[in-house]
DODOZA-502212 format. One line per 10 residues: for each residue x, y, z of N, C-alpha, C. Coordinates in nm, 4 decimals, always signed. Layout:
! DODOZA-502212
X/Y/Z/X/Y/Z/X/Y/Z  ...
END
This chain:
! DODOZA-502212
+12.9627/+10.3778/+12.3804/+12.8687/+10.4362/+12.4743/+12.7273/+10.4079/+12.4231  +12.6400/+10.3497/+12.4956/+12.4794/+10.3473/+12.4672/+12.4254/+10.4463/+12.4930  +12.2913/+10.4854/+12.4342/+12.2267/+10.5981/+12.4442/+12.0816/+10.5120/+12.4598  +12.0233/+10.4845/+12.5284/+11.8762/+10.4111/+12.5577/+11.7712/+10.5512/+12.5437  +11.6820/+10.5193/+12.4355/+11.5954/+10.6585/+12.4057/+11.4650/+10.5904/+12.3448  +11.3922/+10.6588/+12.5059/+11.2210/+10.6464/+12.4630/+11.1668/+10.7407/+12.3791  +11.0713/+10.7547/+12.3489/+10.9987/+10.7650/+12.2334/+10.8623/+10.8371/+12.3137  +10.7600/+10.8211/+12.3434/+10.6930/+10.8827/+12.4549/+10.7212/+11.0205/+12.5051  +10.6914/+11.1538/+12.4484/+10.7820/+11.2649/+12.5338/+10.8998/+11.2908/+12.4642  +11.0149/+11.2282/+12.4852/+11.1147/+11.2590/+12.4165/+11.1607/+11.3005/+12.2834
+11.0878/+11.1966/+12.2013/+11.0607/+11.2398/+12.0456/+10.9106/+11.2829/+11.9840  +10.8321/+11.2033/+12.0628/+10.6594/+11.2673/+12.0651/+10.6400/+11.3421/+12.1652  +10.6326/+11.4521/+12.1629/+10.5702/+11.5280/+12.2788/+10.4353/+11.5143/+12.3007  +10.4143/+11.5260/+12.3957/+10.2720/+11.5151/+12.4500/+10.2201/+11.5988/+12.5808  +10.0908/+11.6332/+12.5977/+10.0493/+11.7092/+12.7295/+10.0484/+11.8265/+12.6952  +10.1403/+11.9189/+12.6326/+10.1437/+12.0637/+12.6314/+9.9887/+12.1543/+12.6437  +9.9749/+12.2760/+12.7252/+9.8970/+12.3254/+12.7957/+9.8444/+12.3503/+12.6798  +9.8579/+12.4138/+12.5290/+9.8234/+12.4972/+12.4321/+9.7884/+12.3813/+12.3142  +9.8361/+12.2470/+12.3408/+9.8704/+12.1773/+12.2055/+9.8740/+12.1882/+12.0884  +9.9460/+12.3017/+12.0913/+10.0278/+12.3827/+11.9268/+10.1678/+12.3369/+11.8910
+10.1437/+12.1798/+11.8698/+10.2422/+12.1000/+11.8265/+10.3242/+12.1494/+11.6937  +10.4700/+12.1512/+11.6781/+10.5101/+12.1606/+11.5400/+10.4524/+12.0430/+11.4888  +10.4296/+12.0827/+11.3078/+10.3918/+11.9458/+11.2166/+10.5039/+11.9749/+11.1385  +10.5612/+11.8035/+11.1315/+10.6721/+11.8096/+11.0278/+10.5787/+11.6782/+10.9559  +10.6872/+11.6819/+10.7988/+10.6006/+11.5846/+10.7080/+10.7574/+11.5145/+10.6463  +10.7362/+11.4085/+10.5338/+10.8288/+11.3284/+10.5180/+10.9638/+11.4082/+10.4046  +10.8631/+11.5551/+10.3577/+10.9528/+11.6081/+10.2517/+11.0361/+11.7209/+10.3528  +11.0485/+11.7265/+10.4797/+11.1357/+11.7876/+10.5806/+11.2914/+11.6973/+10.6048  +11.1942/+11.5159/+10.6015/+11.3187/+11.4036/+10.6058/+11.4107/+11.3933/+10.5671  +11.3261/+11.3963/+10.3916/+11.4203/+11.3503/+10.3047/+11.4309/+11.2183/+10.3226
+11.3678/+11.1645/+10.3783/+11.4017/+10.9817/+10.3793/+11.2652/+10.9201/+10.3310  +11.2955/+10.8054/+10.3067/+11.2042/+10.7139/+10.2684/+11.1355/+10.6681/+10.3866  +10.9902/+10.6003/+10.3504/+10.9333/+10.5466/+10.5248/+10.7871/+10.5772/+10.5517  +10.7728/+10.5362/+10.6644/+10.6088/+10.5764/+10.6586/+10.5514/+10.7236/+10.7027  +10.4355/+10.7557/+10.6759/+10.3986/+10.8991/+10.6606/+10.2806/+10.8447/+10.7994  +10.2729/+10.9919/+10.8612/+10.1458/+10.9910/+10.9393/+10.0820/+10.9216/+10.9638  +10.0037/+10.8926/+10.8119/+9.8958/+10.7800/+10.8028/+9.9037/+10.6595/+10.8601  +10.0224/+10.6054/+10.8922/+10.0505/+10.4621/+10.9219/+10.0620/+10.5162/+11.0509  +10.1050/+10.6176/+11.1454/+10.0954/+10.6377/+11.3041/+10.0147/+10.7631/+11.2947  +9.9054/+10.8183/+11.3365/+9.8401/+10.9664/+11.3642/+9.9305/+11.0561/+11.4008
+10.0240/+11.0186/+11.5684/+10.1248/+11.1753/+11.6060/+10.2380/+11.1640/+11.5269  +10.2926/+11.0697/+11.4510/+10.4249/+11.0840/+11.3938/+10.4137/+11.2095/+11.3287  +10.3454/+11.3029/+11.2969/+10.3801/+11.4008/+11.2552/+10.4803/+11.5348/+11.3577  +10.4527/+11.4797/+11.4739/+10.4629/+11.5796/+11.5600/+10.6331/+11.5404/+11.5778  +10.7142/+11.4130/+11.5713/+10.8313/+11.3676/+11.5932/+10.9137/+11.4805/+11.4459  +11.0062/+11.5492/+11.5387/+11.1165/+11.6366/+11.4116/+11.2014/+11.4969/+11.3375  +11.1723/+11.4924/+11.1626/+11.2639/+11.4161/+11.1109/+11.4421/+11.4537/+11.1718  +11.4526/+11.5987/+11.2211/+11.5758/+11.6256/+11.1805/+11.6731/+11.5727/+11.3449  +11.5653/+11.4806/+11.4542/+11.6289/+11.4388/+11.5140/+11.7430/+11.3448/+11.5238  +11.7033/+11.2436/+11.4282/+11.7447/+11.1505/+11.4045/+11.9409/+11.1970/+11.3888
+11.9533/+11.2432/+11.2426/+12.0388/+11.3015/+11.2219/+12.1245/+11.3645/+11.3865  +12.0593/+11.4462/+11.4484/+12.1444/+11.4985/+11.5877/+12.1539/+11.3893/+11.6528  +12.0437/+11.2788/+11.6968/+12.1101/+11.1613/+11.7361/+12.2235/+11.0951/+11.7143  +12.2443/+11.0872/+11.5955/+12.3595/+10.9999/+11.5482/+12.4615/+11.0967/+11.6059  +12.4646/+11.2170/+11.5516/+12.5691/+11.2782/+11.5928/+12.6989/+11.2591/+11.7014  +12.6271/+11.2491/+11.8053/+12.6372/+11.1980/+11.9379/+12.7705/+11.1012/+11.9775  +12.7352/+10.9885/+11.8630/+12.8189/+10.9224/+11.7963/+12.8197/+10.8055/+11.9383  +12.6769/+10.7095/+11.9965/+12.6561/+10.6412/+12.0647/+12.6025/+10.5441/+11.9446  +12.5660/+10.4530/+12.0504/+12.5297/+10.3266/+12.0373/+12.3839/+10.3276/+12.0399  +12.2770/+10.3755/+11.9700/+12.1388/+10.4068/+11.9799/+12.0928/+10.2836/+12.0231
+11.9733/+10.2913/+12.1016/+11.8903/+10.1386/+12.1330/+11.7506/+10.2014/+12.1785  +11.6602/+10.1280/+12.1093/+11.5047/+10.1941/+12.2175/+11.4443/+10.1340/+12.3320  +11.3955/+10.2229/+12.3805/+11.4376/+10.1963/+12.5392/+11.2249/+10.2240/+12.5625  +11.1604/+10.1628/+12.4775/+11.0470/+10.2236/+12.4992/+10.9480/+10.0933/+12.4898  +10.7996/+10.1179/+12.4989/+10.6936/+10.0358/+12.4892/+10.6589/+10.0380/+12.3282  +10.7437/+10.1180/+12.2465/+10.6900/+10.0479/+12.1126/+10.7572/+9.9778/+12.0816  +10.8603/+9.9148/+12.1458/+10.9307/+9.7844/+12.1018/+10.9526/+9.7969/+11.9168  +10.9710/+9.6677/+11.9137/+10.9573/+9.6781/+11.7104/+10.8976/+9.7915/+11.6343  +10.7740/+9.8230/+11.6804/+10.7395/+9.9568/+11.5749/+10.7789/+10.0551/+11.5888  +10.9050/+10.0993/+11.7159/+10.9896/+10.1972/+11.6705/+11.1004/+10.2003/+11.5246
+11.0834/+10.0542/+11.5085/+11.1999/+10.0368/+11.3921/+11.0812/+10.0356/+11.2887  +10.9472/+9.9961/+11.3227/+10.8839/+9.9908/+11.2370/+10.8460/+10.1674/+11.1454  +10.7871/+10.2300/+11.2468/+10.7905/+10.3475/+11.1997/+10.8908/+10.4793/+11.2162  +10.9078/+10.4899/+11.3193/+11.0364/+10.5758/+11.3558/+11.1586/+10.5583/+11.3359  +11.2018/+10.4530/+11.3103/+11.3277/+10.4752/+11.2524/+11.3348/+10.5174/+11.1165  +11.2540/+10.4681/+11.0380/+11.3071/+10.5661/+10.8864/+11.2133/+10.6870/+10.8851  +11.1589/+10.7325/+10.9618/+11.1072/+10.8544/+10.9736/+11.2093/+10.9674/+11.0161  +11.3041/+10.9097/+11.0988/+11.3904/+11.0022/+11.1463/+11.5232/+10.9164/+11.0570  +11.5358/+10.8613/+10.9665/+11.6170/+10.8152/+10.8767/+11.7556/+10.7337/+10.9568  +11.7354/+10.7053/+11.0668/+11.7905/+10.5897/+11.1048/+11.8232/+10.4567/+11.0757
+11.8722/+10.3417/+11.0908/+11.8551/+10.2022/+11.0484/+11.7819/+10.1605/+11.2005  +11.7121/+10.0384/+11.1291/+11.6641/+9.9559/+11.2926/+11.7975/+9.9980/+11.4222  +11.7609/+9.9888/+11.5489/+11.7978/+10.0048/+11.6046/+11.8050/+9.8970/+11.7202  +11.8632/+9.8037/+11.7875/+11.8183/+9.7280/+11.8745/+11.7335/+9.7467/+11.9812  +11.6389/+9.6808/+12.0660/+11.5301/+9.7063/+12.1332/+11.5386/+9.6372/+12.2488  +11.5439/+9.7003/+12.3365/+11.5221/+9.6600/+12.4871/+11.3840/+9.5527/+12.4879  +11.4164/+9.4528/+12.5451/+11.2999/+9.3384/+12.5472/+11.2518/+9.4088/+12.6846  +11.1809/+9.3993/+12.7506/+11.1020/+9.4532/+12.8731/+11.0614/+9.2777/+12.9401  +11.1274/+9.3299/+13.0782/+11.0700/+9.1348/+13.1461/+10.9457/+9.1950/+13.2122  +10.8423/+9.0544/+13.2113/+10.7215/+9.0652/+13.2488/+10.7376/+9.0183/+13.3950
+10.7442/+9.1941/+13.4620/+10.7227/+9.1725/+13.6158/+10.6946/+9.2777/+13.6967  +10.6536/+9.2448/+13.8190/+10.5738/+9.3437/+13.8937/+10.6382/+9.4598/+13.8786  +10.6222/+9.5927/+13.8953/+10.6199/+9.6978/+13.9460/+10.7641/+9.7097/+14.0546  +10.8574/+9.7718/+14.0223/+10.9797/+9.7715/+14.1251/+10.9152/+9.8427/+14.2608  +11.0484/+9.8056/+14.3540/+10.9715/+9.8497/+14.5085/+10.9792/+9.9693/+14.4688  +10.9213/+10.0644/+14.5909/+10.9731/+10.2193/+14.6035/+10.9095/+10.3123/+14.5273  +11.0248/+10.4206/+14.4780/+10.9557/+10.5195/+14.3646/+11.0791/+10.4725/+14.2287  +11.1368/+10.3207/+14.2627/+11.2146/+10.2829/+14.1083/+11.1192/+10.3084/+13.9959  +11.1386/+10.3538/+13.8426/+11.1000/+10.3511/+13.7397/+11.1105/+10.1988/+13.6930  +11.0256/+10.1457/+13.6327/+11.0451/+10.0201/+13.5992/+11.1007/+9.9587/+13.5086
+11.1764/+10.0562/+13.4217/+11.2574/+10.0114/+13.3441/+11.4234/+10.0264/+13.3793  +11.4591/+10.1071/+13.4841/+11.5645/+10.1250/+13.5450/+11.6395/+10.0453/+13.5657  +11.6062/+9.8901/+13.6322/+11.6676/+9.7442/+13.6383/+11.7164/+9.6745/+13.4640  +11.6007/+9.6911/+13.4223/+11.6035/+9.6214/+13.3135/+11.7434/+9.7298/+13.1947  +11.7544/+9.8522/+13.2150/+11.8119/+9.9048/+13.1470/+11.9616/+9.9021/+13.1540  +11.9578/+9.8922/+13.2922/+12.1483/+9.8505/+13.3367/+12.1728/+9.6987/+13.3250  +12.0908/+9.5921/+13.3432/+12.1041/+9.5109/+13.2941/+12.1535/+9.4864/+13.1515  +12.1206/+9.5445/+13.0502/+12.0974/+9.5721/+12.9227/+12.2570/+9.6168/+12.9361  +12.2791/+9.7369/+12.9974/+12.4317/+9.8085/+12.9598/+12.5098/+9.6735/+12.9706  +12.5035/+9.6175/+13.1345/+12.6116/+9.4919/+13.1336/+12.7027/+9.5789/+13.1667
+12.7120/+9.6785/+13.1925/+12.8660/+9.7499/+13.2888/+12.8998/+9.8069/+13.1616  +12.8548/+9.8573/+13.0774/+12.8780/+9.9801/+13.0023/+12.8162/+10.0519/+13.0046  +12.9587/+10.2315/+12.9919/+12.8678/+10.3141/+13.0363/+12.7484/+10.3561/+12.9321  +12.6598/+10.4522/+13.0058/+12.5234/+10.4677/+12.9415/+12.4281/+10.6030/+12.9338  +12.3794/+10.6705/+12.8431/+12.2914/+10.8012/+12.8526/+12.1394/+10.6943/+12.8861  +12.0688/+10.7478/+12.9473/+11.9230/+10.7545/+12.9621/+11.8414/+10.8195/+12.9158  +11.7481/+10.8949/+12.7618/+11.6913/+10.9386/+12.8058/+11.5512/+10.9605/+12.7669  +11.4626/+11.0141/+12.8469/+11.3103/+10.9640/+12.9206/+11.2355/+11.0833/+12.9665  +11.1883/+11.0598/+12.9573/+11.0492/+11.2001/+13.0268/+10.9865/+11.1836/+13.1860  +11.0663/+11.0199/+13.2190/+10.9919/+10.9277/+13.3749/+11.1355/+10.9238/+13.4415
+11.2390/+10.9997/+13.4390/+11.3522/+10.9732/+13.5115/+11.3168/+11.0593/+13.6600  +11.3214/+10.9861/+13.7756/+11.3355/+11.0276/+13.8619/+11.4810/+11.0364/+13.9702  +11.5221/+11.1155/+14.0851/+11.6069/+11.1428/+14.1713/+11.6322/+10.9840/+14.2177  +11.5105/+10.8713/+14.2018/+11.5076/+10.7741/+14.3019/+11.6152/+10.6892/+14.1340  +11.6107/+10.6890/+14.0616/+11.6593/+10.6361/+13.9354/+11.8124/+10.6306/+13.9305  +11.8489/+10.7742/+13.9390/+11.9385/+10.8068/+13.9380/+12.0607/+10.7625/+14.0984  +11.9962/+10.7760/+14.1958/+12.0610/+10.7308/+14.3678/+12.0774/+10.5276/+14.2569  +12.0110/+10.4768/+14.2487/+11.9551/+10.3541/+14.1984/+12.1014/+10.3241/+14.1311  +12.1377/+10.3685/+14.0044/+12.2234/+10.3295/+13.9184/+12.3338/+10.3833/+13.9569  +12.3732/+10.4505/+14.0576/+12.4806/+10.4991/+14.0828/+12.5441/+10.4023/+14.1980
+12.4468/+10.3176/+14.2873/+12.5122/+10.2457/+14.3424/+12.5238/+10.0950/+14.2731  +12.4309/+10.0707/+14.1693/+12.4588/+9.9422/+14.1193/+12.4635/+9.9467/+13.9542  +12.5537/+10.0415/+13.9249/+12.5808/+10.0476/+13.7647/+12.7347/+10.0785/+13.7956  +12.8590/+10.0265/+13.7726/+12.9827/+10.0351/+13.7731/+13.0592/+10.1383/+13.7082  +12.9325/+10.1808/+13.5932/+13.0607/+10.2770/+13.4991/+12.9535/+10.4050/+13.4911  +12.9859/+10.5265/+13.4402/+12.9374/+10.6537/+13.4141/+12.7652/+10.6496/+13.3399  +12.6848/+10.7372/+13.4166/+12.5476/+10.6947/+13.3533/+12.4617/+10.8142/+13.3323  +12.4097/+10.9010/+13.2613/+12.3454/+11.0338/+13.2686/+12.2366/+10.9629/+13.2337  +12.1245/+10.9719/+13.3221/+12.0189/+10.9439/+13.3071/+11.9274/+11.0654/+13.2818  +11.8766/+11.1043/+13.2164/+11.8354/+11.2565/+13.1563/+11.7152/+11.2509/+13.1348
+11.6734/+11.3686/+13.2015/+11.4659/+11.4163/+13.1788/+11.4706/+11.4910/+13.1227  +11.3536/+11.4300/+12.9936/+11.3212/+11.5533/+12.8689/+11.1500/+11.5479/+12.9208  +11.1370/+11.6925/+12.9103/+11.0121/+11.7648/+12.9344/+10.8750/+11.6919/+12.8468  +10.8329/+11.6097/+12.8814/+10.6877/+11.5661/+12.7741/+10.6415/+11.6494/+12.6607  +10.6350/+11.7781/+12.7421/+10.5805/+11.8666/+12.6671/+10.5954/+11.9179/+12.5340  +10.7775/+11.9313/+12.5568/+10.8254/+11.9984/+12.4140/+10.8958/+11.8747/+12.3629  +10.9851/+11.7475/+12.3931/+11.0834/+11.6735/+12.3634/+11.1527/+11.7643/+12.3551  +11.2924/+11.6619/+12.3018/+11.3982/+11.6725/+12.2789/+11.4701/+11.8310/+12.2375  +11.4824/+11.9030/+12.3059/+11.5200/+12.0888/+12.3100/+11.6697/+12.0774/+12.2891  +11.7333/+12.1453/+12.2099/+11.8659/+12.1734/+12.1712/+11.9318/+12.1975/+12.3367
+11.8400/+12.2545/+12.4488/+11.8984/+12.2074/+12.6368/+11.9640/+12.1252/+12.6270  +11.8490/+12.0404/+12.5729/+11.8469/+11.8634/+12.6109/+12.0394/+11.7986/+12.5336  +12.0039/+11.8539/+12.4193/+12.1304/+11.7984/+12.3216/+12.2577/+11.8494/+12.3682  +12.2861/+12.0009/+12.4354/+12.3796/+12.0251/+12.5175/+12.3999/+11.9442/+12.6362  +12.3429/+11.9653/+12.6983/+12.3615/+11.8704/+12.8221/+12.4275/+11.7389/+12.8177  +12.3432/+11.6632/+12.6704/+12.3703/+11.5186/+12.6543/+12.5692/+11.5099/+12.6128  +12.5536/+11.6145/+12.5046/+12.6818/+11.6354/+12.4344/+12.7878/+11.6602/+12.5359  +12.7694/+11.7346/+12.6299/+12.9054/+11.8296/+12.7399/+12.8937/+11.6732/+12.7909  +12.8109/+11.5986/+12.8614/+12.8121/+11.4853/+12.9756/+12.9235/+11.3975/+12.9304  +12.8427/+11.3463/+12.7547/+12.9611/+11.2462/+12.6588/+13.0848/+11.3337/+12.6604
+13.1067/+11.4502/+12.6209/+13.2597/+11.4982/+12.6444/+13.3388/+11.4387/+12.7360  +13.2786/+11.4592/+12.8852/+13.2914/+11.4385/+13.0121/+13.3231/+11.3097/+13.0023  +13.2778/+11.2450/+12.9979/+13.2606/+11.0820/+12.9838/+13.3234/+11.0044/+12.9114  +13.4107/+11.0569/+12.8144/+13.4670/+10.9695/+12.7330/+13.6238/+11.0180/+12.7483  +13.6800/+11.1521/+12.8496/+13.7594/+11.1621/+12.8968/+13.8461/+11.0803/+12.9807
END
C-alpha cells in the first residue's frame, strides 16, 4: 500500500489564528540530521511523526513541492530513510476544481491501492480517483493549521484495516 504525504500543512503546519506553534528540537528525535538552522519551520514538524508513519506499515513516498529536500531535511529529522519522490510534470493547471497533483499521483500508484494525504484534497479529487483509479484510495485532509492530529492517524489506520481486508 502507498501512502503519498505532503509536507506543507500536514507535517508543517501553517496559518493557525494564534501561531503558538509546538517547538520540537533534534534531542526529542533522537536521530541524527539537520537542525532548524538548515530549514527555519523545521522546528515546528513533530520528530515523533515519522516513527507513527512507519507504523502504518505503507509504502511512504513524498508527494510534495520539496521534492529532494524532503529527503534532504525531513527525512532524518523525522528519522526516516530517503523516501522516493513524486517527479511533478510541467503542465498547465487541470480543468475544473482538479488539484493538480491528483493525475500525476494515480499515475504514480499505476493501479495500486493508495492513502493521500494533503491539506488541498478536495470532494472534486476524490469523485476524480474513484472513477479513474481501479483499486481502494483514501485521499485524506489534514487541517493546515495543526497537521497531522492522532484524528488524522485513526482515520488513516481504521481505512488501511479496511483496505487490506
Amino acid at each position: 500500500m502507498l501512502l503519498f504525504l505532503d509536507v506543507d500543512g500536514p507535517l508543517l503546519p501553517f496559518g493557525a489564528a494564534d501561531r503558538a506553534y509546538p517547538v520540537y528540537d533534534r534531542g526529542h528525535a533522537g536521530a541524527p540530521g539537520p537542525g532548524p538552522a538548515e530549514h527555519p519551520l523545521l522546528h515546528r514538524v513533530d520528530p515523533a511523526l515519522g516513527r507513527r508513519l512507519m507504523s502504518l506499515g505503507c509504502e511512504l513516498v513524498w508527494a510534495t513541492t520539496w521534492m529532494d529536500d524532503a529527503n534532504a531535511s525531513l527525512a532524518p529529522w523525522l528519522g526516516l530513510p530517503p523516501l522516493p519522490v513524486v517527479e511533478w510534470p510541467d503542465e498547465d493547471e487541470p480543468p475544473d476544481l482538479l488539484h493538480w497533483k491528483t493525475r500525476p499521483l494515480v499515475a504514480w500508484a499505476a493501479g495500486r491501492p493508495f492513502v493521500w494525504i494533503d491539506d488541498e484534497v478536495t470532494e472534486a479529487d476524490r469523485a476524480w480517483v474513484a472513477v479513474h483509479h481501479p483499486r481502494p484510495a483514501l485521499l485524506h485532509r489534514v487541517d493546515h493549521r495543526y497537521g497531522l492530529t492522532d484524528a488524522d492517524f485513526t482515520t488513516v489506520r481504521e481505512w488501511l484495516d479496511r483496505a487490506r481486508c
